[in-house]
C-alpha positions in Angstrom: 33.5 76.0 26.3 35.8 73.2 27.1 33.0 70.7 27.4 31.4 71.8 24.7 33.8 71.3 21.9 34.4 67.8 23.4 31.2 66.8 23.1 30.8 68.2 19.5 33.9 65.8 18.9 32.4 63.1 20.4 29.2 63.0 18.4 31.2 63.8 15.4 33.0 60.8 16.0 29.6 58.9 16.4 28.3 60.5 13.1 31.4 59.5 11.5 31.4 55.5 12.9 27.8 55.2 12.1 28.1 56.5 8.2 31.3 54.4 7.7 28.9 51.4 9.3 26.7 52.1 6.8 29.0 52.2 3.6 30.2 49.2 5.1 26.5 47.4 4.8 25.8 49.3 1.3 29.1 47.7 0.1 28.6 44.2 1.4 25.2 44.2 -0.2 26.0 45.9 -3.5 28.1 42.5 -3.3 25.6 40.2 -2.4 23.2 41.3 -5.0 25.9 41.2 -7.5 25.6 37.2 -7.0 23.5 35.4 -9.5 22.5 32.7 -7.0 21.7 35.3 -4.3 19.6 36.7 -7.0 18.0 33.5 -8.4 17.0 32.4 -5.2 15.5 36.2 -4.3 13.7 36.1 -7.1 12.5 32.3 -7.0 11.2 33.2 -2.9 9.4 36.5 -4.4 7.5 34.9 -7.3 6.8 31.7 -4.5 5.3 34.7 -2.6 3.2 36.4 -5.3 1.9 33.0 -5.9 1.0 31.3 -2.8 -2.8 31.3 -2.1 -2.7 31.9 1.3 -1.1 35.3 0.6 -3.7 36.4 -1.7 -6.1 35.5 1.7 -4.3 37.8 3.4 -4.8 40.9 1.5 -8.2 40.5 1.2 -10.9 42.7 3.2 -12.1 41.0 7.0 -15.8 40.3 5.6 -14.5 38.4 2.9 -12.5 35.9 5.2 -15.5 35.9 7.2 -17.4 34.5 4.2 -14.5 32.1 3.7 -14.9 30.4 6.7 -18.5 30.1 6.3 -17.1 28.3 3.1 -15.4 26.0 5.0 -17.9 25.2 7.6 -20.2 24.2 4.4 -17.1 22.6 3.1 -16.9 20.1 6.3 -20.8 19.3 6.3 -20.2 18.0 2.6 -17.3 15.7 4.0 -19.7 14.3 6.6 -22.3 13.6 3.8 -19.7 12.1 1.7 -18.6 9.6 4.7 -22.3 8.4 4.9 -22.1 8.2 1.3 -19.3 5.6 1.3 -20.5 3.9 4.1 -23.8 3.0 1.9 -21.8 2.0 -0.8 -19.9 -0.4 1.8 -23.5 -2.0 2.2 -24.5 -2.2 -1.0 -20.6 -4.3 -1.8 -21.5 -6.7 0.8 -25.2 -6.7 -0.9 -23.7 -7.6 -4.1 -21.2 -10.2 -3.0 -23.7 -12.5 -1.6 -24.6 -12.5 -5.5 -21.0 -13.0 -7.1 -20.3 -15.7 -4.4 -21.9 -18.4 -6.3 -19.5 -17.4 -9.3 -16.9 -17.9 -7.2 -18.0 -21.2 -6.0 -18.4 -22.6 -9.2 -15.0 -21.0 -9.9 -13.3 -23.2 -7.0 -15.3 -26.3 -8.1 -13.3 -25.7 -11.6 -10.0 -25.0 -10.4 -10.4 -27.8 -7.5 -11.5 -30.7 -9.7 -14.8 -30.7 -7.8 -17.1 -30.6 -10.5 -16.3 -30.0 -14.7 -17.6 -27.2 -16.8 -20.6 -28.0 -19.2 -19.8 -27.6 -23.3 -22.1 -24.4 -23.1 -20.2 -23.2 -19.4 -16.9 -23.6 -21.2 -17.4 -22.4 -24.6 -15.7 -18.9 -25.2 -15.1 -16.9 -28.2 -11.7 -15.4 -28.2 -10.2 -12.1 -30.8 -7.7 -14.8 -32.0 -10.4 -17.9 -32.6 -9.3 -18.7 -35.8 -5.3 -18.9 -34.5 -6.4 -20.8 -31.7 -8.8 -23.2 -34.0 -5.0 -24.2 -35.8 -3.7 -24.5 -32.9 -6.2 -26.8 -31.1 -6.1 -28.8 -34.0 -2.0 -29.4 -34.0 -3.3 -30.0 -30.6 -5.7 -32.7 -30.8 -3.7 -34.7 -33.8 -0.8 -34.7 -31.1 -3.1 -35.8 -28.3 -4.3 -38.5 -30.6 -1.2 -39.6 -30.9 -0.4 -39.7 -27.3 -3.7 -41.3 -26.6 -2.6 -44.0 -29.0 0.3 -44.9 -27.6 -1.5 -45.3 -24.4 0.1 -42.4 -22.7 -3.1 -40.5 -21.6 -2.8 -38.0 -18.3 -5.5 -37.2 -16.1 -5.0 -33.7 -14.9 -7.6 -32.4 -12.2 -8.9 -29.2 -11.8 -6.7 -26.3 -12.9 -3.4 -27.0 -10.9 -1.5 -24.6 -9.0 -4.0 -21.8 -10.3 -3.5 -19.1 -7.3 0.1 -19.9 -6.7 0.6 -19.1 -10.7 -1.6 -15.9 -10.1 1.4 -15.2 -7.1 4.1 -15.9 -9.2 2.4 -13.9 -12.5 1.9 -10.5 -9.8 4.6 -8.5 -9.3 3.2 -7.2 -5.9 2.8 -10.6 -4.7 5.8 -12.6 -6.2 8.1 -10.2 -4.7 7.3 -11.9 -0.9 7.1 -15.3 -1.8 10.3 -16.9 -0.7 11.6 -20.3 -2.6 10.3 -22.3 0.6 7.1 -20.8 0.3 5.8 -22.4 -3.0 5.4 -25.9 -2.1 3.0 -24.4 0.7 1.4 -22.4 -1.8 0.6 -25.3 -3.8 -1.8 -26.1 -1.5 -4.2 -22.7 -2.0 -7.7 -23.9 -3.1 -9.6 -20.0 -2.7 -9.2 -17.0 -1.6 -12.8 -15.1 -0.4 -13.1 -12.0 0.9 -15.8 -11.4 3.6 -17.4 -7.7 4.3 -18.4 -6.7 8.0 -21.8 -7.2 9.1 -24.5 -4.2 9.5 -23.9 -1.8 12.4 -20.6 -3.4 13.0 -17.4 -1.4 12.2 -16.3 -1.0 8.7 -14.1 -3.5 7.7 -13.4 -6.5 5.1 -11.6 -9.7 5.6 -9.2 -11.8 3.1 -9.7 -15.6 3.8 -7.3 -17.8 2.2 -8.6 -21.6 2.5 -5.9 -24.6 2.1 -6.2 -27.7 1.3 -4.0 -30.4 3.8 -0.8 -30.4 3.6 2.3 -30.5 5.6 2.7 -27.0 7.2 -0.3 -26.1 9.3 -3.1 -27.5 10.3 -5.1 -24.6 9.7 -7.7 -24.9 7.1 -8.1 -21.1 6.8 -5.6 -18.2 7.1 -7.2 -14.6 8.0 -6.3 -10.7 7.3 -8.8 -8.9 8.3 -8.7 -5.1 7.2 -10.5 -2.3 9.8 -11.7 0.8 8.2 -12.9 4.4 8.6 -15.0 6.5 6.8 -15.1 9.8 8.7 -13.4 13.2 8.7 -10.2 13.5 10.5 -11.4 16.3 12.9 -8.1 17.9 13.5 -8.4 17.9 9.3 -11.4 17.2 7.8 -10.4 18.3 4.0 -8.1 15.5 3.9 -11.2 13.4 3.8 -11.0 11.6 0.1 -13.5 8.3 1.1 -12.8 5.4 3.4 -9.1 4.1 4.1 -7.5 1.4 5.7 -6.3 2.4 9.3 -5.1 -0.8 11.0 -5.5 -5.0 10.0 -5.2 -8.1 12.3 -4.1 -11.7 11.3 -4.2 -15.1 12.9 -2.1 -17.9 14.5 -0.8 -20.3 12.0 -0.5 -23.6 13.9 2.6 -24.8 12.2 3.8 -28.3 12.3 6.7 -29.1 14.1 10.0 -28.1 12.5 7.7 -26.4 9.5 7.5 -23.0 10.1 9.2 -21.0 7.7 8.6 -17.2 8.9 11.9 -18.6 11.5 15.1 -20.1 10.8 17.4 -21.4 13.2 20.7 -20.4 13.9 23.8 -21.3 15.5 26.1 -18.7 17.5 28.6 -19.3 19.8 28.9 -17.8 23.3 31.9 -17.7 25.1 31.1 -18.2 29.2 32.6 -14.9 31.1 33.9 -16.6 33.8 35.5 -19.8 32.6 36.3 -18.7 29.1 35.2 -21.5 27.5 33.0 -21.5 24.2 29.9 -23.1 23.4 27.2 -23.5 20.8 24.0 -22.5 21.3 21.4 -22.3 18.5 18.3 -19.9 18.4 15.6 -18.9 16.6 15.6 -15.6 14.5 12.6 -14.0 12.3 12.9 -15.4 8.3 11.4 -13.9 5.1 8.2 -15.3 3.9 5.0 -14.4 2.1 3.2 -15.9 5.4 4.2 -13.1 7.4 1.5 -10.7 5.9 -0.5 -13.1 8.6 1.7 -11.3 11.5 1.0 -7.7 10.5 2.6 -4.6 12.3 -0.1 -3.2 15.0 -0.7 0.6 14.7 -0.2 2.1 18.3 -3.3 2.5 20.2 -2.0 5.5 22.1 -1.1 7.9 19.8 2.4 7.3 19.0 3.5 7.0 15.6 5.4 4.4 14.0 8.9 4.6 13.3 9.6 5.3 8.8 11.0 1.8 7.9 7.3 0.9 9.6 4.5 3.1 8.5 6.6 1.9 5.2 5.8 -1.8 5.9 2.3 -0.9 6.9 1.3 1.1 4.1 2.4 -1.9 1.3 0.2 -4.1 3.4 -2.9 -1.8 3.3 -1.8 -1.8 -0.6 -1.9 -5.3 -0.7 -4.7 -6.4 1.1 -6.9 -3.6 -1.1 -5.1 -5.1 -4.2 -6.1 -8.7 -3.3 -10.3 -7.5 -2.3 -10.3 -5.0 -5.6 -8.5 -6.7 -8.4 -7.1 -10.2 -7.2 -10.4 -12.1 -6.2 -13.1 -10.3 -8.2 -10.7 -10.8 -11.6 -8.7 -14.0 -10.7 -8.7 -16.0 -13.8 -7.3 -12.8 -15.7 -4.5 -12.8 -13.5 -4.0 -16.5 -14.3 -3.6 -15.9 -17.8 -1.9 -12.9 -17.3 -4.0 -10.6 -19.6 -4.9 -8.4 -16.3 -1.2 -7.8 -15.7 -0.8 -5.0 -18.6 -3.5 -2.7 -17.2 -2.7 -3.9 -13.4 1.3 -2.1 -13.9 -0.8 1.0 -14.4 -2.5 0.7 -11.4 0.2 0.0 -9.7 2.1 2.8 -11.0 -0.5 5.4 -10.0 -0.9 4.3 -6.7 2.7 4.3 -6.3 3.1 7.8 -7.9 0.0 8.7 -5.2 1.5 7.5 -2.5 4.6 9.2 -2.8 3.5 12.4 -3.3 0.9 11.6 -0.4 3.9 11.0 1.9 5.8 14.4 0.2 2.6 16.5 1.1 2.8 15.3 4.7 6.7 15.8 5.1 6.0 19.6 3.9 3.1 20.3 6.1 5.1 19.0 9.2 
């Protein structure tokens, strides 16, 4: 009987410990909930819940997923057609710029002084001719003038045309460095060049200079490489052909010219004698003439630190903004009248790239 009554004690004991536990944890969360933030943020994760898609998947019957992914399989056969799509259109561009390239030329026989516009090539009927008629006479009594005081100029070409299209673009303005404008100067065309058939998808920026004291290089390269193809580990990411790596060239800089280096002087102090010395060495500089020395996208699979898939995105941005906007539309950036709808552009591809790069944060 002994035993007995201690072991109804004992379990009494329990019953009692485990109910107190229990006010305990009814207590602390009477508490909790009693917190408007605890309930705010309940209620914020509930409604997130009700709403995500892939929760409304789940409730659904197993012969409709089935059909889902049947969806999807149809869904990644309509990204492959789309890639051959593109690849077409990347044909027919290189089709049609063997037919603007003789604009072009003519264009850098204008700018260049190689050859003058006929009255017919030159005529051009502006919104604000009648302004412009005042104005180009004010013009012409004042050249008269000039001309009679013998003080005539003989300008050639257009000068500095694609160095005022650099300094007009915000994109572009933003890497050219003080030192870089008297090279710049120099620019006589930009063309860009599509790949040939049956080669890999890719365009190339050629920027041609005239002599000068930098570089012996008559032409500067960027060349772009592309892909138009599904990402297999995910093809619904597919949204047509982007830029996935670029190469540039050796500038051949004269001596003591090269302004993507400056030198520098630091003094070293010898360990075992103590004594200091000067040394001077050569350390990477700002320019616009490093887009030429791109960063290379790893080959094996590793990625690229932030501050560097950064860099590399900008420069996919700006070779596409030179090939799209830049070449086809130069004299507009000139005058500056493509500017206004260019910031747009920009804006958007800015805005898209963000949230491209907020996307891929979330999903990792």
């Amino acid at each position: 009987m002994a035993d007995n009554s201690k072991t109804e004690d004992t379990a009494s004991d329990s019953v009692e410990a485990a109910k107190n536990a229990s006010d305990k944890k009814e207590k602390l969360a009477d508490q909790v909930m009693q917190n408007p933030q605890v309930l705010a943020a309940l209620q914020e994760r509930l409604d997130n819940t009700a709403l995500t898609p892939s929760s409304y998947i789940e409730t659904l019957p197993k012969a409709v997923k089935r059909r889902i992914d049947a969806l999807k399989q149809l869904q990644v056969k309509c990204a492959h057609i789309e890639a051959k799509f593109y690849e077409e259109v990347h044909d027919l561009e290189r089709k049609y710029a063997a037919l603007y390239q003789p604009l072009f030329d003519k264009r850098r026989e204008f700018i260049n002084g190689e050859a003058e516009p006929t009255d017919a090539e030159s005529e051009w009927h502006s919104e604000n001719e009648e302004e412009e008629k005042l104005a180009g006479d004010l013009k012409n009594v004042v050249v008269i003038e000039e001309k009679a005081e013998g003080e005539e100029t003989n300008v050639k070409g257009i000068p500095d045309f694609w160095f005022t299209i650099f300094r007009n673009v915000d994109m572009l303005s933003e890497l050219v460095q003080e030192y870089d404008e008297p090279i710049l100067k120099h620019l006589q065309d930009i063309k860009v060049k599509f790949s040939e058939p049956g080669q890999p998808m890719s365009f190339s920026l050629e920027f041609h200079f005239g002599p000068n004291d930098y570089f012996s290089n008559s032409v500067l390269t960027k060349t772009y490489k592309m892909k138009s193809e599904p990402d297999k580990t995910d093809p619904f990411s597919f949204e047509g052909p982007e830029i996935v790596d670029c190469e540039g060239c050796t500038i051949d800089w004269k001596k003591g010219k090269n302004v993507t280096v400056k030198t520098i002087k630091k003094k070293q102090k010898h360990k075992g004698r103590g004594t200091v010395r000067t040394i001077t060495k050569q350390v990477p500089n700002d320019s616009f003439f490093n887009f030429f020395s791109p960063i290379k996208v790893s080959g094996d699979g590793e990625s690229l630190d932030e501050d560097s898939e950064f860099t590399l995105a900008a420069d996919f941005e700006i070779g596409h903004f030179f090939r799209e906007r830049i070449v086809p539309r130069a004299v507009l950036y000139f005058t500056g009248e493509a500017i206004e709808d260019d910031d747009n552009v920009c804006m958007l591809s800015a805005i898209l790239f963000i949230s491209r790069r907020v996307e891929r944060n979330i999903l990792l």
